[in-house]
C-alpha positions as CSV (number, residue, x, y, z in Angstrom):
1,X,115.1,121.2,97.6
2,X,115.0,118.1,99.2
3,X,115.7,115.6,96.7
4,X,115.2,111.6,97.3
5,X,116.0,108.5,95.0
6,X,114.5,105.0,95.6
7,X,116.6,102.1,96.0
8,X,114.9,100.8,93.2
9,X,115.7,103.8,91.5
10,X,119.5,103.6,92.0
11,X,119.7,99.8,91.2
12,X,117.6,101.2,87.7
13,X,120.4,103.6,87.1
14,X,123.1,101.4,88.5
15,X,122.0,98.6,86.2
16,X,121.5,101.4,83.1
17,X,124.7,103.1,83.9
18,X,123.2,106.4,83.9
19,X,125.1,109.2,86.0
20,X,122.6,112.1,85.1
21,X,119.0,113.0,86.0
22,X,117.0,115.9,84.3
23,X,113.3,116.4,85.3
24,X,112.3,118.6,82.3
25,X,108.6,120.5,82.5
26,X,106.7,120.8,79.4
27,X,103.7,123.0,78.8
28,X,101.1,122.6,76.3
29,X,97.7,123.9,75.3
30,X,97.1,127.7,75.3
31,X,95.1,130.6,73.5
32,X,91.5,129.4,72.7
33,X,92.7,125.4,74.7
34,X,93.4,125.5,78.3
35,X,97.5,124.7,79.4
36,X,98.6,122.4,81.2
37,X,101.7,120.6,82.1
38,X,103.8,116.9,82.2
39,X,107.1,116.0,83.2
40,X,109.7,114.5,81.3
41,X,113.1,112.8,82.8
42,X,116.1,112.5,80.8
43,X,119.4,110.7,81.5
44,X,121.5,113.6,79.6
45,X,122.5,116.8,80.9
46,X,120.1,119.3,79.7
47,X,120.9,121.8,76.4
48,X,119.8,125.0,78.3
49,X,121.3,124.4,81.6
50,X,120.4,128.1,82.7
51,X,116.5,126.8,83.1
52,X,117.4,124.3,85.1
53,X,118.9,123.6,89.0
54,X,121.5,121.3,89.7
55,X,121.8,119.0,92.8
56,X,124.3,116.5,93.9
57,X,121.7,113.3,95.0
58,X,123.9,109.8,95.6
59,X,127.1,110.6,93.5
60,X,124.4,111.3,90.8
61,X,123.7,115.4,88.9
62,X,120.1,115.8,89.0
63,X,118.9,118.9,87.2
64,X,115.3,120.1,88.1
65,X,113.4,122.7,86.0
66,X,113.2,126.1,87.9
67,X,109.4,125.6,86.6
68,X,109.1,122.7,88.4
69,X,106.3,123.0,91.7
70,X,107.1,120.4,94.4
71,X,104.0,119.7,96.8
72,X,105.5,117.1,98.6
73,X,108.7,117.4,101.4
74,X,111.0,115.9,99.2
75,X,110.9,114.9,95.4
76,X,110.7,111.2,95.1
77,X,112.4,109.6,92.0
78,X,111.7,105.6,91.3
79,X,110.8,103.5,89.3
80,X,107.5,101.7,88.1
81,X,107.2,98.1,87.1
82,X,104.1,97.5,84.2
83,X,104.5,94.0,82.7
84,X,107.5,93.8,81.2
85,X,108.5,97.6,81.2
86,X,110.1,99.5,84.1
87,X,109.8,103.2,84.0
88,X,111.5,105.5,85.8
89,X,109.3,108.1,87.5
90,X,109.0,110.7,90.2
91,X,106.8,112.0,92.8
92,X,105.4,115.3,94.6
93,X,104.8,117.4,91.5
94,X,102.3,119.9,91.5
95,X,101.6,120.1,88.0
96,X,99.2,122.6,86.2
97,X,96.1,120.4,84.2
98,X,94.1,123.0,83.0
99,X,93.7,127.0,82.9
């Protein structure tokens, strides 16, 4: 998996001290509602590292949910300024909105 982070994104992480990436995906909805999925990113290692793949990205472990659909070339982490927040996001999910 071809696995990119911003330089935005790095200074973020830099400036946050953060050494660890996990994309984490969720599902929600089901039975009689239809599913449908959104990503979460953590800066910890994840509990169940056995649902999850590791990569090495810039000196940085970046674990990626084996349920995790990239339509893009590369995943694209970075980071979004609103106001006075920055959030750190990525890029080239496919995720699932309804079923």
């Amino acid at each position: 998996m071809n696995i990119k982070i911003s330089d935005a994104g790095l200074d973020y992480l830099e400036k946050k001290q953060h050494k660890t990436i996990t994309l984490a995906i969720n599902t929600s909805g089901g039975g009689c509602c239809p599913t449908f999925e959104s990503e979460d990113i953590y800066f910890k290692a994840p509990q169940n590292p056995e649902d999850f793949n590791d990569y090495e990205v810039n000196g940085l472990k970046v674990y990626i949910d084996k349920k995790a659909r990239v339509a893009t070339p590369s995943l694209q982490f970075d980071v979004e300024k609103m106001l006075v927040f920055t959030k750190f996001t990525v890029k080239g999910l496919s995720l699932k909105k309804q079923g």
